[in-house]
C-alpha positions as CSV (number, residue, x, y, z in Angstrom):
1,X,0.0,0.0,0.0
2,X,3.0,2.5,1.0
3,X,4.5,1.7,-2.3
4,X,1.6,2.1,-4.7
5,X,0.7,5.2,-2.8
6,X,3.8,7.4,-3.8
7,X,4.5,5.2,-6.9
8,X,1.9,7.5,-8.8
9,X,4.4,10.7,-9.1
10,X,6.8,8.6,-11.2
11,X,6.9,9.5,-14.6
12,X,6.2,6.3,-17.4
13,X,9.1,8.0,-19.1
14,X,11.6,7.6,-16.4
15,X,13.3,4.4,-17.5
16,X,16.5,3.7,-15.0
17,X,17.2,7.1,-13.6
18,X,17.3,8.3,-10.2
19,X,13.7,9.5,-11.0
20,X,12.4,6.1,-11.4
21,X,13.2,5.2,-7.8
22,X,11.8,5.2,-4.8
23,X,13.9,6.3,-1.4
24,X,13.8,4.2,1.8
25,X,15.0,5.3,4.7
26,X,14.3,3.0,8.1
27,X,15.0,5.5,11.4
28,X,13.4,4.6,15.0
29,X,10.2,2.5,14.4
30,X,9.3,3.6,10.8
31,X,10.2,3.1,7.6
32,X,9.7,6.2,5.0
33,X,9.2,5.6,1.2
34,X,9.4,8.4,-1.1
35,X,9.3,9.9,-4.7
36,X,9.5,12.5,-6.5
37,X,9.7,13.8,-10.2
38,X,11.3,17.5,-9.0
39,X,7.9,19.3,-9.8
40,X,5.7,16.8,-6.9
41,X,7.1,14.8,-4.0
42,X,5.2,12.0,-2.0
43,X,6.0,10.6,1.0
44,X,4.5,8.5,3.3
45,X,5.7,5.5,6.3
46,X,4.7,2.1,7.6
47,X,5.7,1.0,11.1
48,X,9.0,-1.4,10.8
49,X,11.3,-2.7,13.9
50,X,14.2,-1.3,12.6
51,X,17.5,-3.0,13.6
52,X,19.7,-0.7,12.1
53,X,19.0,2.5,10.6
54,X,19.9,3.1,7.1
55,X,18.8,4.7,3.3
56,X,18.9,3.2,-0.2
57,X,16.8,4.3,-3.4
58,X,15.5,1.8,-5.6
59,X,13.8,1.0,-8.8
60,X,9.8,1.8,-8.2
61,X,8.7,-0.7,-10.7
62,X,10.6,-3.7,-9.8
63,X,10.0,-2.8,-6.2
64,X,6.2,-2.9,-6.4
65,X,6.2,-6.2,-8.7
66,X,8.4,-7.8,-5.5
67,X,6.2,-7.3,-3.3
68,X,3.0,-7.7,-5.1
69,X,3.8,-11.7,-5.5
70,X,5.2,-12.0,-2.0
71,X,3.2,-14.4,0.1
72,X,4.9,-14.0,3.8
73,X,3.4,-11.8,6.3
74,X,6.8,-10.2,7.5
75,X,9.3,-9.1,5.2
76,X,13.3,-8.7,5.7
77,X,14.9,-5.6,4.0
78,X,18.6,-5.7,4.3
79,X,21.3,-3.9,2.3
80,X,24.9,-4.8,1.9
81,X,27.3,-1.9,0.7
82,X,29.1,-2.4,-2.6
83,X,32.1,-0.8,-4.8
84,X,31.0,2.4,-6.5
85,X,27.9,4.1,-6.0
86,X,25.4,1.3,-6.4
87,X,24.1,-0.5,-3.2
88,X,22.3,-4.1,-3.3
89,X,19.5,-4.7,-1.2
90,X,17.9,-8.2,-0.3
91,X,14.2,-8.7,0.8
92,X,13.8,-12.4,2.4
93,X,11.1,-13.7,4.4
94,X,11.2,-12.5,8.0
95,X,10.2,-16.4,9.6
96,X,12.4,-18.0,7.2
97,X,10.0,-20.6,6.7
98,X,10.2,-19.7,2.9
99,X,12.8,-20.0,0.7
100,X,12.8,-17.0,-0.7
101,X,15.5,-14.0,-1.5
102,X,14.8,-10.9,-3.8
103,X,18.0,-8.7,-5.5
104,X,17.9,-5.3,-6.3
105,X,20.4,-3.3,-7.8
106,X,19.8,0.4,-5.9
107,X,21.6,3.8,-5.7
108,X,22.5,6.5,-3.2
109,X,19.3,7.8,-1.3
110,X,20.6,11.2,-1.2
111,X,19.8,12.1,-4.7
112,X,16.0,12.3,-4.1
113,X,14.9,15.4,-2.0
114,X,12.1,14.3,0.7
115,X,9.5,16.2,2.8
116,X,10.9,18.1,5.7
117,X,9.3,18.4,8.8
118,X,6.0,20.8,8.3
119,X,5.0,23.4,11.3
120,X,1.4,23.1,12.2
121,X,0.8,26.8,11.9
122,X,1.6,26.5,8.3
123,X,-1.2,24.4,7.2
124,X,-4.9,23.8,7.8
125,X,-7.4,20.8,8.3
126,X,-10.5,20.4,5.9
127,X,-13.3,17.9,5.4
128,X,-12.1,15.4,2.7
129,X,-15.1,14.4,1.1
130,X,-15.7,18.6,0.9
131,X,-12.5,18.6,-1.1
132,X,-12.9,16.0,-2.9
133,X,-16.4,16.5,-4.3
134,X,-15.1,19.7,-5.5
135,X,-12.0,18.6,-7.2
136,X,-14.9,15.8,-9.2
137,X,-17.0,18.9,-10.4
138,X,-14.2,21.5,-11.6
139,X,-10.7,19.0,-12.6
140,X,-12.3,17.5,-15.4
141,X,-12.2,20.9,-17.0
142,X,-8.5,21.3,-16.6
143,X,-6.0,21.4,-19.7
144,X,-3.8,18.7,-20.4
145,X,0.0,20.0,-21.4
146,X,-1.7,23.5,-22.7
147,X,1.0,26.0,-24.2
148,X,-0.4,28.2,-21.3
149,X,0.9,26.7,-18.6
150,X,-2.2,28.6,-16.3
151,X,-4.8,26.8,-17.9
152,X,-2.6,23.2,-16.9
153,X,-3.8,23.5,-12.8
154,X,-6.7,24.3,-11.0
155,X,-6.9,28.0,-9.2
156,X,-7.8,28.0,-5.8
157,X,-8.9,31.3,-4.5
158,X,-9.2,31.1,-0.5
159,X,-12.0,34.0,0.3
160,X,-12.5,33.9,4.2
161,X,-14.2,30.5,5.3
162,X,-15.5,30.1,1.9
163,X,-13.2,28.4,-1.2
164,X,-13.4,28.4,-5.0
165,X,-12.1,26.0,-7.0
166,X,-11.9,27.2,-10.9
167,X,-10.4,24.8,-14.0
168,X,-10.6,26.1,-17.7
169,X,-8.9,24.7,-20.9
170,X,-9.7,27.7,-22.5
171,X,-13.0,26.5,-23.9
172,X,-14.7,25.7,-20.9
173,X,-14.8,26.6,-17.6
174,X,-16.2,25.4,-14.1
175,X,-16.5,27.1,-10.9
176,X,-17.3,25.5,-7.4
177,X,-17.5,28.1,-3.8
178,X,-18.0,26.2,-0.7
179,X,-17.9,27.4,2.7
180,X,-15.4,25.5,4.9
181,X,-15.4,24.9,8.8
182,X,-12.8,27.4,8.9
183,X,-10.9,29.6,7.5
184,X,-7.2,28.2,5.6
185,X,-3.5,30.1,7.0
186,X,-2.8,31.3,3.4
187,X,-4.7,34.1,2.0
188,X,-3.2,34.2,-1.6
189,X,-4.7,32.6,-5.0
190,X,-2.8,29.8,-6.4
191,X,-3.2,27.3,-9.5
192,X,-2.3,24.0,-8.4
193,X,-1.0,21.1,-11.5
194,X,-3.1,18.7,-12.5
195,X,-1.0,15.9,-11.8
196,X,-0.9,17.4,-8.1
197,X,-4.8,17.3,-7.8
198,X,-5.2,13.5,-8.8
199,X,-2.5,12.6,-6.1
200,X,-4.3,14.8,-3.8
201,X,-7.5,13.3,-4.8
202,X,-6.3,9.6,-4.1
203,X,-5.1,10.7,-1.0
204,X,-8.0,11.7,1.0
205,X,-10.7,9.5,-0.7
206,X,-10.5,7.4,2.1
207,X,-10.0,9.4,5.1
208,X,-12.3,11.8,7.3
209,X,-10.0,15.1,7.0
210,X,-7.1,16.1,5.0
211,X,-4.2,18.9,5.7
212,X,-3.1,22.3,3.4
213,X,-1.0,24.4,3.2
214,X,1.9,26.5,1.3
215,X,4.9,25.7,2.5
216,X,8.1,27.2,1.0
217,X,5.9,28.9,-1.7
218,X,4.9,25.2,-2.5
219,X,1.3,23.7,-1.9
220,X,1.3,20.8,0.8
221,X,-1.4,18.4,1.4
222,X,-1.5,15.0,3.7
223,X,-3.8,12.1,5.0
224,X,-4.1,8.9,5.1
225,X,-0.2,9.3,6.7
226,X,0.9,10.3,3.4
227,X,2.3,13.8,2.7
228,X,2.4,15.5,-1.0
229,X,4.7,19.0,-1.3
230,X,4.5,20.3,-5.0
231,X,5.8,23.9,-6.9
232,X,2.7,25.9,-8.0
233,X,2.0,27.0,-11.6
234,X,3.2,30.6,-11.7
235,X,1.5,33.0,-13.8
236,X,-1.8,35.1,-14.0
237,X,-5.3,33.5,-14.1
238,X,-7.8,35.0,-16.3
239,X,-10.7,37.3,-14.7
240,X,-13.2,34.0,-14.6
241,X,-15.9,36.2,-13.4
242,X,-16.1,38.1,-17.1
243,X,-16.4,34.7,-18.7
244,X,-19.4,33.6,-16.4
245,X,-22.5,35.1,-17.8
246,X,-24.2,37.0,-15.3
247,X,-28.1,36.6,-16.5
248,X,-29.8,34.3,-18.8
249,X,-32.4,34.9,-20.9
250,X,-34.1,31.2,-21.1
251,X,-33.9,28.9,-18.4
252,X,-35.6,25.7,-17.9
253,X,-35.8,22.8,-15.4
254,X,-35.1,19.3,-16.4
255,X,-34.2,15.6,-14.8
256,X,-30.7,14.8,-14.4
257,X,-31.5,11.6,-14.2
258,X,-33.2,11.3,-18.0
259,X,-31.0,14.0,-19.5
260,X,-27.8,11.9,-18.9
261,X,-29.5,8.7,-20.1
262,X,-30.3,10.3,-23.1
263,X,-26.4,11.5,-23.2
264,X,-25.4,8.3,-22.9
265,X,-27.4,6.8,-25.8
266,X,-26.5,9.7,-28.4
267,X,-22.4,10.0,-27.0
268,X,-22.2,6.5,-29.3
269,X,-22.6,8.2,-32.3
270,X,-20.0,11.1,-31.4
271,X,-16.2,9.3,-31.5
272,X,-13.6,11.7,-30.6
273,X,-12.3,14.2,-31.5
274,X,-15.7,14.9,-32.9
């Protein structure tokens, strides 16, 4: 689970580079596993007894396909120092009763950046399923690797207790406000990436309240015991308010229920790009 959760930041292009490897580090009664891809960095822990402390880095994919067919309750993780920069690290079965040892080629940990310690002051608990409802009805809207680099995230405008969540492609455009518990430490507007939101949005599916902040002029989010720390899309959103129209001059009710059935049946006949 700690695996696939920061996994997700590594890039399908990343084929043997620092990049494409997770960092391990085992310190008091934790192990931390992290990633990063230099724009978004993931971290997260699972409880370990940790005999001696140590780091390594190593490949995400071959990693997660290890332990995805391992059948033991209780894993080993050991390393043994080699010549050069590489390190090899061993994963066995903790009871021994199975015959089993796993080789992996890894490099040094200190290459990939991790999540310092955050203050509390600098961030702010919200409800997840708030959040989270709100990222469904506006990230769909988002651009996908636009030339304007604004229209790539979704703007978050803080106003008070209230937030608004805006994503355009330059063609659409959906806005959400909701009113939250309380009010969030950072007062500023920001666009977040894309690729941000979805992590963000795996995170907190399955827990009660998440965490945000800015942090270093980056946005920081965590639950669920995992911690996300990403740069921010820089630049200057358009006035979304002119784009909204501010009366109509029809307006009609109908059943959501019906209307998308009928979408449904007609969206056969119109293949993309169409």
């Amino acid at each position: 689970k700690a695996i696939h959760a920061v996994e997700g930041v590594i890039s399908a292009r990343e084929i043997k580079s620092v990049l494409s490897n997770l960092k391990i580090e085992a310190e008091g009664k934790e192990v931390f596993l992290s990633a990063t891809d230099l724009e978004i960095s993931i971290k997260t822990s699972v409880p370990a007894e940790v005999v001696q402390s140590g780091s390594i880095s190593l490949p995400a994919k071959q990693l997660s396909s290890f332990f995805k067919t391992i059948n033991f309750e209780e894993t080993t993780l050991s390393l043994e120092e080699s010549d050069g920069d590489s390190s090899i690290a061993y994963i066995t079965d903790s009871s021994g009763k199975n015959d089993y040892k796993s080789k992996i080629s890894g490099m040094d940990a200190e290459e990939i950046k991790t999540i310092s310690k955050v203050s509390s002051s600098q961030i702010s608990s919200f409800p997840s399923t708030l959040i989270n409802d709100m990222i469904r009805k506006t990230s769909y809207a988002i651009a996908h690797e636009d030339q304007r680099f604004i229209f790539n995230g979704l703007y978050m405008i803080p106003n008070g207790d209230k937030l608004i969540f805006v994503g355009t492609d330059g063609r659409r455009l959906c806005k959400i406000e909701r009113t939250l518990p309380s009010p969030l430490q950072f007062k500023e507007s920001i666009i977040v990436p894309a690729k941000a939101i979805r992590e963000i949005s795996k995170m907190i599916a399955t827990s009660e309240t998440g965490n945000i902040g800015l942090v270093e002029g980056q946005i920081y989010a965590s639950a669920n015991n995992i911690e996300l720390l990403c740069k921010l899309i820089e630049g200057n959103f358009p006035n979304y308010e002119q784009v909204i129209p501010k009366s109509t001059k029809f307006s009609t009710g109908i059943s959501k229920d019906e209307f998308q059935v009928a979408l449904r049946q007609v969206m056969t006949a119109a293949e993309e790009p169409s």
